[in-house]
TORPAMI-547068 format. One record per residue: x, y, z of N, C-alpha, C in turn; residue number from 1; residue in three letters. Coordinates in steps of 0.1 Angstrom, whole numbers, padded with zeros to 4 digits. Each point is the difference from the previous one (the first is absolute). Layout:
# residues N
X_Y_Z_X_Y_Z_X_Y_Z_NUM_ALA
...
This chain:
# residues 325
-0820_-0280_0438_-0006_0013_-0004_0011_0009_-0007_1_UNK
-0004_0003_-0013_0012_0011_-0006_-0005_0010_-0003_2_UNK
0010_0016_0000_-0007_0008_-0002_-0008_0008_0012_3_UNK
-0010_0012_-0005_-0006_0006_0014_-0013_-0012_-0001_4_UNK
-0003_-0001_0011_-0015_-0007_0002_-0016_0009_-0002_5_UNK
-0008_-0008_-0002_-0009_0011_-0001_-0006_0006_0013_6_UNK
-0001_-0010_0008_-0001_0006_0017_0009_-0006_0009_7_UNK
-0003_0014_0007_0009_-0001_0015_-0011_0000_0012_8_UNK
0000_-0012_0007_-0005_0001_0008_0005_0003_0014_9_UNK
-0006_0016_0009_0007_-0001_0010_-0003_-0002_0010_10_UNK
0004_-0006_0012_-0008_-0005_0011_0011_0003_0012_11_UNK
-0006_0011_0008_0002_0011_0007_0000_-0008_0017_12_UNK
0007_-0006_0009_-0002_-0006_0012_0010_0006_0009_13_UNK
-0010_-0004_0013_0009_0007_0013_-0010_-0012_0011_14_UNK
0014_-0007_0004_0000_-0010_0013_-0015_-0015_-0005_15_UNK
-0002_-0004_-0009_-0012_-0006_-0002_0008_-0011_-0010_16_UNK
0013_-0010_0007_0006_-0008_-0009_-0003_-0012_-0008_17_UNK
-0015_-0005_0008_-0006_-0011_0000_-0011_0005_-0015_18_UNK
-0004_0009_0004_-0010_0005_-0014_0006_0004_-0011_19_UNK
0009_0008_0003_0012_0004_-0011_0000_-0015_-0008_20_UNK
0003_-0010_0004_0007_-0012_-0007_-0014_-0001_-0003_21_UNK
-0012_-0004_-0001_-0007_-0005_-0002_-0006_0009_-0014_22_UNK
-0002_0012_-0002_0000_0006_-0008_0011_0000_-0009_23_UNK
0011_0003_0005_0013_-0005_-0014_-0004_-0011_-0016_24_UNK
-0002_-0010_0012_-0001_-0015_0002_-0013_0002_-0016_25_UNK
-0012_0002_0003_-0012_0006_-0008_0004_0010_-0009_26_UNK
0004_0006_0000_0009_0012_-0013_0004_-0011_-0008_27_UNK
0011_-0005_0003_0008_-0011_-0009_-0008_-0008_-0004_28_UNK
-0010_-0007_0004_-0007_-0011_-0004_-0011_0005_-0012_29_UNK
-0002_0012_-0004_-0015_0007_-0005_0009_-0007_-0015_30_UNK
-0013_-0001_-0005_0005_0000_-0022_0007_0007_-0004_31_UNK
0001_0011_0001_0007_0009_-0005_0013_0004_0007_32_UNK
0008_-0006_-0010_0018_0002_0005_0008_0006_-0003_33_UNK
-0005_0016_-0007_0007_0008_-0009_0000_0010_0012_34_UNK
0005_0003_0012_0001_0004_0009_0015_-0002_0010_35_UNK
-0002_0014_0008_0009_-0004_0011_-0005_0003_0014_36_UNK
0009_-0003_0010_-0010_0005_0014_0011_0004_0004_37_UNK
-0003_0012_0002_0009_0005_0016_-0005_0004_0013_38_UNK
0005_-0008_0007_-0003_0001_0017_0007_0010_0004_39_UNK
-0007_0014_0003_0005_0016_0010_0001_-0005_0016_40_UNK
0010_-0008_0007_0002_0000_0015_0004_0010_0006_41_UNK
-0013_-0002_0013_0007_0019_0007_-0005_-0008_0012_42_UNK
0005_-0013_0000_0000_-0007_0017_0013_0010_0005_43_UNK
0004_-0009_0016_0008_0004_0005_0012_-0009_-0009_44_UNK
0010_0004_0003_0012_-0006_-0007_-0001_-0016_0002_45_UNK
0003_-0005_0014_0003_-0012_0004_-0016_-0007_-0007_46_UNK
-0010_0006_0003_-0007_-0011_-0007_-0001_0005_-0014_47_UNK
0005_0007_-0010_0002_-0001_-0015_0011_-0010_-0003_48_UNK
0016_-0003_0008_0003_-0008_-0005_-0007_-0012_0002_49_UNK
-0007_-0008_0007_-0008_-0006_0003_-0009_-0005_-0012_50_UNK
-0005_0009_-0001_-0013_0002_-0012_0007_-0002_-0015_51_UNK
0010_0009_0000_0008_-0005_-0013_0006_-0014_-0006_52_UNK
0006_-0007_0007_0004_-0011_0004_-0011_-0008_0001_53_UNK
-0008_-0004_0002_-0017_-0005_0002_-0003_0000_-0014_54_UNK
-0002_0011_-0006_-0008_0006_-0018_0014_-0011_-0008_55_UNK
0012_0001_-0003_0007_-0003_-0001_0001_-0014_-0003_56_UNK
-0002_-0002_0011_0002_-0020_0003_-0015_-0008_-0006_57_UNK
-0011_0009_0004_-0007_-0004_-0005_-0010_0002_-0017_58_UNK
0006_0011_-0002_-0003_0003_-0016_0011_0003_-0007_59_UNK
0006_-0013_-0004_0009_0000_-0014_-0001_0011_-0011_60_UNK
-0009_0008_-0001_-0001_0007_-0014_0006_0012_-0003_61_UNK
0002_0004_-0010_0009_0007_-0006_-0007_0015_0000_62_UNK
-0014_-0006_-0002_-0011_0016_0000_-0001_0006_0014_63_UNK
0009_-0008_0013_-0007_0007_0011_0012_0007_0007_64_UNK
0000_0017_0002_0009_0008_0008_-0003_0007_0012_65_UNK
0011_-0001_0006_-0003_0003_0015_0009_0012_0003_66_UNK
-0008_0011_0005_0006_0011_0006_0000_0000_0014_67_UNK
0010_0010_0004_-0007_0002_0017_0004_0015_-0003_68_UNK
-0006_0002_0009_-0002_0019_0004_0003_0004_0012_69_UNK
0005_0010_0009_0008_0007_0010_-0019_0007_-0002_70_UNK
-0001_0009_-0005_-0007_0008_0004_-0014_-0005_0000_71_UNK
-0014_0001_0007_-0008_-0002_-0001_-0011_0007_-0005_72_UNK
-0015_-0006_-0006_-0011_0009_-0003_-0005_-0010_-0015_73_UNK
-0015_-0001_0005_-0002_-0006_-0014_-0003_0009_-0015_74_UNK
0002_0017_0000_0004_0001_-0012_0013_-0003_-0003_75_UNK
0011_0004_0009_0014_-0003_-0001_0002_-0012_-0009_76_UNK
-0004_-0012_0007_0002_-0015_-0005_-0006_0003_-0014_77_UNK
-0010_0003_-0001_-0005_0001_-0016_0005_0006_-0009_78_UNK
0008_0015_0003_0009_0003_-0013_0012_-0003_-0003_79_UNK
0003_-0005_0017_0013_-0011_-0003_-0004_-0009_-0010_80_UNK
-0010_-0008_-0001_-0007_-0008_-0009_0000_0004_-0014_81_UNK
-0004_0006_-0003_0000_0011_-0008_0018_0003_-0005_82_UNK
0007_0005_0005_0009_0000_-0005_0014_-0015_-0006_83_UNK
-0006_-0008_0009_0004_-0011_-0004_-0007_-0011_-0014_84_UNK
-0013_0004_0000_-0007_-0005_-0006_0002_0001_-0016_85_UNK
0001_-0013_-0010_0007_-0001_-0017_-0011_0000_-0009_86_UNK
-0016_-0005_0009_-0007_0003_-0009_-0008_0008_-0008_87_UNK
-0012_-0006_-0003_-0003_0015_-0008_-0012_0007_0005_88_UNK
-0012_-0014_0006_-0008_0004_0007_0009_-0007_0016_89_UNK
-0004_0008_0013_0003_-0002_0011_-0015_-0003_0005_90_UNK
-0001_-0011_0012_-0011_-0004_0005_0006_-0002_0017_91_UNK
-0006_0008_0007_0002_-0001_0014_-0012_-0010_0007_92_UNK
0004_-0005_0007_-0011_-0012_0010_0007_0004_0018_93_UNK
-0010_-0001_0006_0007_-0006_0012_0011_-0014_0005_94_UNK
0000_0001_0011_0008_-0014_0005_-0006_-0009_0007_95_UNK
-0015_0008_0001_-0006_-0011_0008_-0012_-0004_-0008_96_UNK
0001_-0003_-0013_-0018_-0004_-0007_0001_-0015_-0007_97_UNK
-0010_-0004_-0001_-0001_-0009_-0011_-0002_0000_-0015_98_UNK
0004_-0004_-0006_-0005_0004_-0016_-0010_-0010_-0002_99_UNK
-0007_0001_-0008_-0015_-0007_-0004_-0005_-0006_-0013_100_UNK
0016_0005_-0007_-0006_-0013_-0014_0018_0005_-0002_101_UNK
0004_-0013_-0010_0011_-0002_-0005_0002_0011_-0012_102_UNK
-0005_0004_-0004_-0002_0011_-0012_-0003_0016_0010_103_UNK
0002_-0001_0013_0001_0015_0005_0008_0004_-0006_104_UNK
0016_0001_-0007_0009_0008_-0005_-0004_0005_-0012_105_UNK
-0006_-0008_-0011_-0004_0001_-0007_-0015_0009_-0006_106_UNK
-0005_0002_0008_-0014_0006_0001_0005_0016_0003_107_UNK
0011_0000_0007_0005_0015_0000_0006_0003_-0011_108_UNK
0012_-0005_-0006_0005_0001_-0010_-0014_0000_-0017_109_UNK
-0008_-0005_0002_-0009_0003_-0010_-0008_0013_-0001_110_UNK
0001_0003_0017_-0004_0015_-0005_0003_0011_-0012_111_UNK
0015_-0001_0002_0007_0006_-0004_-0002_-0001_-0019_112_UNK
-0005_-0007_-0006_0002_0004_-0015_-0008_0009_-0002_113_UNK
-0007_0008_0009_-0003_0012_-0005_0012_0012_0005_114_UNK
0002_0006_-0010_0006_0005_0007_-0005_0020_0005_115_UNK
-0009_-0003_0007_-0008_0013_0006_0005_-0003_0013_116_UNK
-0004_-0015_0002_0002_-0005_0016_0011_0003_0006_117_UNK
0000_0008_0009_0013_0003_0008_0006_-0011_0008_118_UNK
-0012_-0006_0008_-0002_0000_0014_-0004_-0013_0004_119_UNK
-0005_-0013_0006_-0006_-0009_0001_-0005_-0009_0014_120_UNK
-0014_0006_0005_-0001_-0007_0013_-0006_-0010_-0001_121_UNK
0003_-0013_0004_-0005_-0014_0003_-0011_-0001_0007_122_UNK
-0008_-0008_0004_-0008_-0007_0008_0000_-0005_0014_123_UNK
-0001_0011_0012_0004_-0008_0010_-0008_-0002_0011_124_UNK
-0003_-0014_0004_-0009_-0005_0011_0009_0003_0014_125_UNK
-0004_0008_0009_0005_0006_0012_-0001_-0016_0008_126_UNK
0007_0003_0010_-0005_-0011_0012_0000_0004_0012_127_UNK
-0003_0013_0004_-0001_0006_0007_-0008_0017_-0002_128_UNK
-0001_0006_-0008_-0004_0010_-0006_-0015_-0001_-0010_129_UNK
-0008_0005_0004_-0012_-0001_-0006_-0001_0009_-0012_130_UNK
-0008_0001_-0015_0002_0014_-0007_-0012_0009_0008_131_UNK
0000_0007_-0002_-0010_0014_0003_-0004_0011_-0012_132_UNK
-0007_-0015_-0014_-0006_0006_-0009_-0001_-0013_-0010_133_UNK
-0018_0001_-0007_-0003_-0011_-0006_0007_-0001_-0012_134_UNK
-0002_0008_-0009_0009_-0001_-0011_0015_0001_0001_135_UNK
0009_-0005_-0007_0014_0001_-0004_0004_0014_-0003_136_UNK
0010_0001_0011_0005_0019_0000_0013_-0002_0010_137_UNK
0008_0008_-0006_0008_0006_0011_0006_0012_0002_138_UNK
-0003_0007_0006_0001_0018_0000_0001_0003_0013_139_UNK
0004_0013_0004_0000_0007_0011_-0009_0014_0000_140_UNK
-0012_-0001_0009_-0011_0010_-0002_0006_0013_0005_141_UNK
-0006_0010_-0002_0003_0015_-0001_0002_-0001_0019_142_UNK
-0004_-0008_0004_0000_0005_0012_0010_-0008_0010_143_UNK
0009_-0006_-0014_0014_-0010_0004_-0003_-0015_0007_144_UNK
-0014_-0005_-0002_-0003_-0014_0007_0003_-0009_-0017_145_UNK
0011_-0010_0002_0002_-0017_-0009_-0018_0000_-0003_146_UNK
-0004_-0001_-0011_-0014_-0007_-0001_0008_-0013_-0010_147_UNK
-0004_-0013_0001_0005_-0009_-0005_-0002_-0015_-0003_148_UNK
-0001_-0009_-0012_-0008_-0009_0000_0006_-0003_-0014_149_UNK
0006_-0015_0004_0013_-0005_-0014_-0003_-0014_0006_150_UNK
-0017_0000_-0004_-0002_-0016_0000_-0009_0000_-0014_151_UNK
0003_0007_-0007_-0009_-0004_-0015_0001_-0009_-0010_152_UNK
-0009_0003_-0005_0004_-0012_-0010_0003_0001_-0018_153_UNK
0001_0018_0001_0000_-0002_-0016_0008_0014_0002_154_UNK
0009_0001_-0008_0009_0010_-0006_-0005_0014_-0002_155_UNK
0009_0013_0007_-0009_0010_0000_0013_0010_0001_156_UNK
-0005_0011_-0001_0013_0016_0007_-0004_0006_0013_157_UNK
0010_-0001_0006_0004_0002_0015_0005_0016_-0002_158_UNK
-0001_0003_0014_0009_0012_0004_0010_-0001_0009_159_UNK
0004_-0011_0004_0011_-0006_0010_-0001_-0011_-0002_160_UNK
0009_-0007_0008_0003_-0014_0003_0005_-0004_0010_161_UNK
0003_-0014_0002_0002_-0001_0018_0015_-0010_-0002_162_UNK
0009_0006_0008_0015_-0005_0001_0003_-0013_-0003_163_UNK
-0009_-0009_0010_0001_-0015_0002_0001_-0004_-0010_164_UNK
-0006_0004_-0020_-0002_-0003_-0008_-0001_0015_-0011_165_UNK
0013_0000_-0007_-0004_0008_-0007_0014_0001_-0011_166_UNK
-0005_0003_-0010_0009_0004_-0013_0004_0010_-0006_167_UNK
0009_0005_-0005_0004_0012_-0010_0007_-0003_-0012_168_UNK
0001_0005_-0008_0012_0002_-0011_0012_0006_0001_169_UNK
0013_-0006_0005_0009_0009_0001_0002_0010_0000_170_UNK
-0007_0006_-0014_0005_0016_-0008_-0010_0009_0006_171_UNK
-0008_-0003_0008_-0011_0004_0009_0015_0007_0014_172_UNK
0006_-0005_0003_0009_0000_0011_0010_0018_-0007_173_UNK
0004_-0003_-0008_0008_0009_-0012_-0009_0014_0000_174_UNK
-0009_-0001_0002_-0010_0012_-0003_-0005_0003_0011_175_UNK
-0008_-0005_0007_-0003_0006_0013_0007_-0003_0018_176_UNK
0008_-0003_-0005_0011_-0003_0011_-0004_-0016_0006_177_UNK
0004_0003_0013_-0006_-0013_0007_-0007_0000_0011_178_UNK
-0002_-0011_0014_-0005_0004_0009_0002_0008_0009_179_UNK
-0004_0011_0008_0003_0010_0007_0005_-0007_0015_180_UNK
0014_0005_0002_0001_-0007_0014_-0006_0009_0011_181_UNK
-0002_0011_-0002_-0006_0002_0009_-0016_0000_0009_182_UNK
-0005_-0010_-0009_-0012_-0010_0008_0014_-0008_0014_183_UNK
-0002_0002_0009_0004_-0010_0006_-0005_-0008_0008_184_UNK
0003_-0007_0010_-0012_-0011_0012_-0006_-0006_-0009_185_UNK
-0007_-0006_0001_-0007_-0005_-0008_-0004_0002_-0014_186_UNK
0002_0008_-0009_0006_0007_-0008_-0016_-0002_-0011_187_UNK
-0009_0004_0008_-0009_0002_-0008_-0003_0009_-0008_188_UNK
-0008_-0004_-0010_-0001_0007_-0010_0012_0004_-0012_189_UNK
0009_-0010_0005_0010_0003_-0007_0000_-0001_-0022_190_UNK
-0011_-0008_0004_-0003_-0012_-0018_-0012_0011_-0001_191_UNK
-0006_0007_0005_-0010_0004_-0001_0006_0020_-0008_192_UNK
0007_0003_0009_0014_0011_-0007_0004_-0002_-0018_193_UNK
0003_-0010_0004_0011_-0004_-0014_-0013_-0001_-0011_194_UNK
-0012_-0007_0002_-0013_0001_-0008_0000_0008_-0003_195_UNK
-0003_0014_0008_-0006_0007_-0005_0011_0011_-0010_196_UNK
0009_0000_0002_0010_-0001_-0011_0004_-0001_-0006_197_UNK
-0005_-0017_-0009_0003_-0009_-0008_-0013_0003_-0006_198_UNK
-0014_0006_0006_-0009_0002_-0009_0003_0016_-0009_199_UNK
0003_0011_0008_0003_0012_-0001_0006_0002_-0014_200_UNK
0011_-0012_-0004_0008_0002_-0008_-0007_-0006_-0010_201_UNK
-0012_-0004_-0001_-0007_-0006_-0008_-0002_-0016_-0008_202_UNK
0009_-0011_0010_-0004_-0011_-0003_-0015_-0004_0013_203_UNK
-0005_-0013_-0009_-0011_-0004_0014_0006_-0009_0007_204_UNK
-0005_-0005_0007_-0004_-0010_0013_-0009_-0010_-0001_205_UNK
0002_-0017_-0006_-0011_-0005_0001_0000_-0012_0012_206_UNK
-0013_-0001_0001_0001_-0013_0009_-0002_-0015_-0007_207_UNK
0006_-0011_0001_0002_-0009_-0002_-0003_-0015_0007_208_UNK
-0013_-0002_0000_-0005_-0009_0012_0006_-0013_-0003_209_UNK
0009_-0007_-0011_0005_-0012_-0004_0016_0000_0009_210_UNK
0004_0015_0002_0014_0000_0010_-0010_0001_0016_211_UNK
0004_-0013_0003_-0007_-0003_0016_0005_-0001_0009_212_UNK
0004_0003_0011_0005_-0009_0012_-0010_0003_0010_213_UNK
0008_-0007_0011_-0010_0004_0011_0010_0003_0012_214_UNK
0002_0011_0007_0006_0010_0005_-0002_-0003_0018_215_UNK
0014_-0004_0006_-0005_-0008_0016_-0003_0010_0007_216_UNK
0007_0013_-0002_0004_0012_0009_0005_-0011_0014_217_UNK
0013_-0003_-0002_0005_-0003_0014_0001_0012_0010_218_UNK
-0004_-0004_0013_-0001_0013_0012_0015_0000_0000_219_UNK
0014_-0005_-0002_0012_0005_0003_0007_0001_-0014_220_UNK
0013_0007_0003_0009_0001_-0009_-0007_0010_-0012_221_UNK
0003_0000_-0011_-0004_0013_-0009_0002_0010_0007_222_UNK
-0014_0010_-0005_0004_0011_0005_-0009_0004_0010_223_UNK
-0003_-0010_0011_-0008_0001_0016_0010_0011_0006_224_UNK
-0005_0008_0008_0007_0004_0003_-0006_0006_0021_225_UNK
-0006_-0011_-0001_-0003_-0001_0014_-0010_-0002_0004_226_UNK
-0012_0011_0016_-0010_-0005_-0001_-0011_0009_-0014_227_UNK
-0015_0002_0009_-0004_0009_-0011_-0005_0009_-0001_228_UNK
0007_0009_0015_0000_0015_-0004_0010_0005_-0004_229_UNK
0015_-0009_-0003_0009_0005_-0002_-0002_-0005_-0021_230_UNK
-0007_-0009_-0005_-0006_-0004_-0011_-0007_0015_-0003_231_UNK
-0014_0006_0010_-0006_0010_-0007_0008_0010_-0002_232_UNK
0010_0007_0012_0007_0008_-0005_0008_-0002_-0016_233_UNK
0006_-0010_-0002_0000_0005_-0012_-0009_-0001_-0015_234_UNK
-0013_-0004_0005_-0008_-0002_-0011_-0003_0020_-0003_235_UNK
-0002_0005_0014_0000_0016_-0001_0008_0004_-0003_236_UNK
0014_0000_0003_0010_0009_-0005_-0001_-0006_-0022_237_UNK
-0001_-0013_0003_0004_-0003_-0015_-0009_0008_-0013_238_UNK
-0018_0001_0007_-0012_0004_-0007_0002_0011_-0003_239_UNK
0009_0010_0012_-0003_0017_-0003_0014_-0003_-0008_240_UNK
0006_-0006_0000_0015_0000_-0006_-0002_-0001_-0018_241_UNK
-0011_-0005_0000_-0004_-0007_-0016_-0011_0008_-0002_242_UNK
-0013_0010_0004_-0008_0004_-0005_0009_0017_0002_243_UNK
0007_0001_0009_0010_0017_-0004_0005_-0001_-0011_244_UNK
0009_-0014_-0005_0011_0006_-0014_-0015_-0005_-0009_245_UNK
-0008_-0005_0002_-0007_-0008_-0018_-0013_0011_0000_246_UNK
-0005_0005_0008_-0011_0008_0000_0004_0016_0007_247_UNK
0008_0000_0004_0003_0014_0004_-0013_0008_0010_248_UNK
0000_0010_0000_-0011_0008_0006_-0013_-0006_0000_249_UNK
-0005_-0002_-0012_-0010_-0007_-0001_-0009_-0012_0009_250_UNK
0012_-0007_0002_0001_-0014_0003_0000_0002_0019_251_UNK
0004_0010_0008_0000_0007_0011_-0012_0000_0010_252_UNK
-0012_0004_-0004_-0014_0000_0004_-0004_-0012_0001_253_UNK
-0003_-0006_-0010_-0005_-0022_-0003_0009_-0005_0015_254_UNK
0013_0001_-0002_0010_-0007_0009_-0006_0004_0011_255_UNK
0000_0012_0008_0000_0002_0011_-0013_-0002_0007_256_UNK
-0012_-0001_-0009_-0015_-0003_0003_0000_-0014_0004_257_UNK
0007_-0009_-0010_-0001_-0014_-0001_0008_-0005_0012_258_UNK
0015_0009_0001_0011_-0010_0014_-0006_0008_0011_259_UNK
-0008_0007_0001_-0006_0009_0016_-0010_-0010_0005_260_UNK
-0006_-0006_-0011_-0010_-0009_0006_0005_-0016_0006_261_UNK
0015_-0002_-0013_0004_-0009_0008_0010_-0002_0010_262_UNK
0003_0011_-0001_0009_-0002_0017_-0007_0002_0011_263_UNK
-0017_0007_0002_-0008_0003_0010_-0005_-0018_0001_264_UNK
0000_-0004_-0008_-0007_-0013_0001_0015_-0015_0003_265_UNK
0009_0010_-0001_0014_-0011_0007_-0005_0004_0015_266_UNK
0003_0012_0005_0003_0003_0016_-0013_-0003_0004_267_UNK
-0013_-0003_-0006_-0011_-0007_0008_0007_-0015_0000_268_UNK
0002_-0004_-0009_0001_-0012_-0004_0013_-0009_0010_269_UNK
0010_0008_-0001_0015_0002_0009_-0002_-0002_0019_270_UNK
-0012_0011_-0002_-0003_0008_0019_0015_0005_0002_271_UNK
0004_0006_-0012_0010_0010_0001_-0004_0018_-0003_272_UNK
-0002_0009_0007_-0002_0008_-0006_0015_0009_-0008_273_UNK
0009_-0007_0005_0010_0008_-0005_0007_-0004_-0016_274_UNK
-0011_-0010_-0007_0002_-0001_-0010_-0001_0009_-0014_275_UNK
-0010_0009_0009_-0003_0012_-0011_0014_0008_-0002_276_UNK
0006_0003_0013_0012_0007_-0008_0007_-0008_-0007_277_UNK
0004_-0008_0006_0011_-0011_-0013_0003_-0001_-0009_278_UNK
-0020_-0007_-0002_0001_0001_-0016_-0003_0012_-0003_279_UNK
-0002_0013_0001_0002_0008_-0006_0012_0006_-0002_280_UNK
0008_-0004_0009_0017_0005_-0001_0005_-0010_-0014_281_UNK
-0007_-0010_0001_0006_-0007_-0009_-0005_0004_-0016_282_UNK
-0010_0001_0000_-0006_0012_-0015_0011_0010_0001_283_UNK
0002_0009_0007_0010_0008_-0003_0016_0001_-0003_284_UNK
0000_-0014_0005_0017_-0005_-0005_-0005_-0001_-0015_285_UNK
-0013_-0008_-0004_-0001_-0008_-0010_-0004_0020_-0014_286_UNK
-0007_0005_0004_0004_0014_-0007_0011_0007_-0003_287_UNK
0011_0000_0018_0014_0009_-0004_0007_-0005_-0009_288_UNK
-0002_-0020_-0001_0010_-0005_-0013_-0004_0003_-0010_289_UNK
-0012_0003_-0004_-0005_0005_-0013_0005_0012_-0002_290_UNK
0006_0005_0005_0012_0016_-0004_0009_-0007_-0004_291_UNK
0006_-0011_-0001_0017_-0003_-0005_-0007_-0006_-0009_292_UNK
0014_-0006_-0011_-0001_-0004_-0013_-0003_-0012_0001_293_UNK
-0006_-0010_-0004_0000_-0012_-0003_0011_-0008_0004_294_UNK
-0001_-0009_0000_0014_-0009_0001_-0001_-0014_-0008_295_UNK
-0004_0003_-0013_-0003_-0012_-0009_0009_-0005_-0011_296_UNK
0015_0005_0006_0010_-0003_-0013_0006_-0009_0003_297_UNK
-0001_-0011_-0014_0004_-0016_0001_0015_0002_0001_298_UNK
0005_-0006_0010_0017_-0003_-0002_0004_-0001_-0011_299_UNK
0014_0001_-0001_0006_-0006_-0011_0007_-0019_0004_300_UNK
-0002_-0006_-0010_0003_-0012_0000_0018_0005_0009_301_UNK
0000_-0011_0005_0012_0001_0005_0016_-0011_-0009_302_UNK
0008_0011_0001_0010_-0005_-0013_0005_-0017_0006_303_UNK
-0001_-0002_0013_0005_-0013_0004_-0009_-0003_0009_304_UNK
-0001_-0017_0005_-0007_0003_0014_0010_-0010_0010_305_UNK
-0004_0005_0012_0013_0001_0009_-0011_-0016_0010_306_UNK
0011_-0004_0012_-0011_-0014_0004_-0005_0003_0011_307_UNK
-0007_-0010_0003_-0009_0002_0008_0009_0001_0017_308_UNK
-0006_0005_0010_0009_0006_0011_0005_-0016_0006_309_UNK
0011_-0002_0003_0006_-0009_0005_0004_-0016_-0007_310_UNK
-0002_0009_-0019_0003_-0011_-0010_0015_0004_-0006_311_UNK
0006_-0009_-0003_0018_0005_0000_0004_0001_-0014_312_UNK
-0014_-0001_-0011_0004_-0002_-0014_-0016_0009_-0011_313_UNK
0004_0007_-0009_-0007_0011_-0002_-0009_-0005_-0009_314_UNK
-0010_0002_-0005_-0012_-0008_-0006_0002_-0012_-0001_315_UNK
-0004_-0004_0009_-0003_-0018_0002_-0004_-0005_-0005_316_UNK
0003_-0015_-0010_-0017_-0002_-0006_0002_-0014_0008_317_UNK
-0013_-0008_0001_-0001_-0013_0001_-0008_-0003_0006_318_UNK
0003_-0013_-0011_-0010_-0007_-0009_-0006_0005_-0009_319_UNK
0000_0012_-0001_-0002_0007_-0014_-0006_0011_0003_320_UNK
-0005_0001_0011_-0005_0015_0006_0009_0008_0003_321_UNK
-0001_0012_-0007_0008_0007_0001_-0005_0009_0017_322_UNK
0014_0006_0007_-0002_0003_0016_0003_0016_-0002_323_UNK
-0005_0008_-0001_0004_0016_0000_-0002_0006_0007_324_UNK
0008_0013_0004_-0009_0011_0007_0001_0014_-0004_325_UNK
């Protein structure tokens, strides 16, 4: 590959070394080879060398780079992505999915000869997650509930899109920043932020039922972050966190109608009544951060990269994968 590529594909993992490879593995193999991939590791150290050394030994190629990361959070990983990234459209995937036709790279990259399209969400069969709407949509209602359903079959404009599968145009990055680190836990709503955005500034969003996979949601590693009241708390803090900066005042009334009913219907559900404060403590973390600024500025590439913890020689490559952090 010479020159910038036209996509960067980045694929964002934490502790899931077995799917990691397996997904790599399927990136490299798709038709389309005018690409690169970089792997964002935010394992623990001991198992990233591990995992590096593994990617390595097992994929000879030249298109595939490996970071590791000290700090955690899946926006983090992503604009580290993002800043590493040479191409021109960027396509994020998880670490745990399958892709669904050999021309998935490809099918996103055709979006793009329009050039209105900002933005590009794929096709994705849950394996665990039902949609909760007949037609193809993906948005966040005035009253901050996911409504969602990216099992279609024909090309259309979105108002979001979903992490596990999704696209941009670099210069999309240049203009409206990047992902906000401050979604954190679970870091919902994070792709759903950057949409709305990326529409604001006036490109669209389409969906693309020919970019397919099908999405495991592994219960460990990513971004699990325990059981699942410590899951709801941050779906609340994240909702008020994303309908305070994108709807302001407005957006205030819907939210509080909509999470009053669902946190009364956790503590039935729970036989906790002490879940009502919680999650409402936890809406009000997710408001106070809506007083500070954003936190969506992409790094700067870094002028060198230094090795991985307990490697005694500074970008490592081999067998052709390059080893960074």
């Amino acid at each position: 590959m010479n020159g910038r590529p036209t996509l960067s594909v980045v694929i964002p993992t934490f502790n899931r070394p077995d799917y990691l490879c397996s997904t790599v593995r399927q990136v490299l193999e798709q038709r389309f080879t005018d690409c690169e991939v970089c792997v964002i590791d935010q394992s623990p150290s001991r198992v990233a060398e591990t995992q590096a050394t593994r990617l390595a030994a097992e994929f000879p190629d030249s298109r595939l780079r490996y970071y590791w990361l000290e700090a955690r959070g899946a926006p983090n990983a992503k604009n580290e992505g993002i800043a590493r990234a040479q191409g021109e459209i960027i396509l994020f995937i998880d670490d745990d999915v399958i892709l669904l036709s050999p021309d998935f790279l490809a099918a996103h990259v055709d979006c793009y000869a329009d050039f209105a399209v900002g933005g590009v969400g794929g096709r994705v069969v849950e394996r665990r997650i039902r949609p909760n709407a007949r037609r193809t949509v993906s948005r966040v209602t005035r009253g901050g509930r996911t409504v969602e359903n990216l099992l279609g079959q024909s090309s259309c404009t979105l108002e979001s899109v979903k992490g596990a599968n999704m696209s941009f145009r670099a210069s999309v990055f240049d203009r409206v920043g990047g992902f906000d680190r401050r979604y954190t836990g679970t870091a919902l709503l994070e792709e759903a932020d950057l949409a709305s955005r990326v529409t604001r500034a006036g490109w669209k969003l389409v969906f693309e039922p020919r970019a397919e996979l099908l999405h495991l949601s592994v219960p460990t590693g990513g971004v699990r972050v325990g059981d699942e009241q410590r899951t709801e708390w941050f779906r609340f803090r994240s909702t008020a966190y994303y309908v305070a900066k994108n709807r302001g005042l407005l957006g205030l009334l819907p939210f509080a109608a909509t999470f009053g009913m669902i946190a009364a219907w956790r503590a039935v559900r729970w036989q906790s009544p002490r879940a009502l404060p919680i999650l409402a403590q936890a809406a009000r973390e997710g408001f106070r951060t809506a007083k500070l600024e954003p936190d969506d500025v992409i790094p700067q590439r870094p002028a060198f990269d230094q090795p991985l913890p307990g490697s005694k020689a500074p970008a490592q490559a081999r067998a052709g994968c390059a080893i960074r952090t």
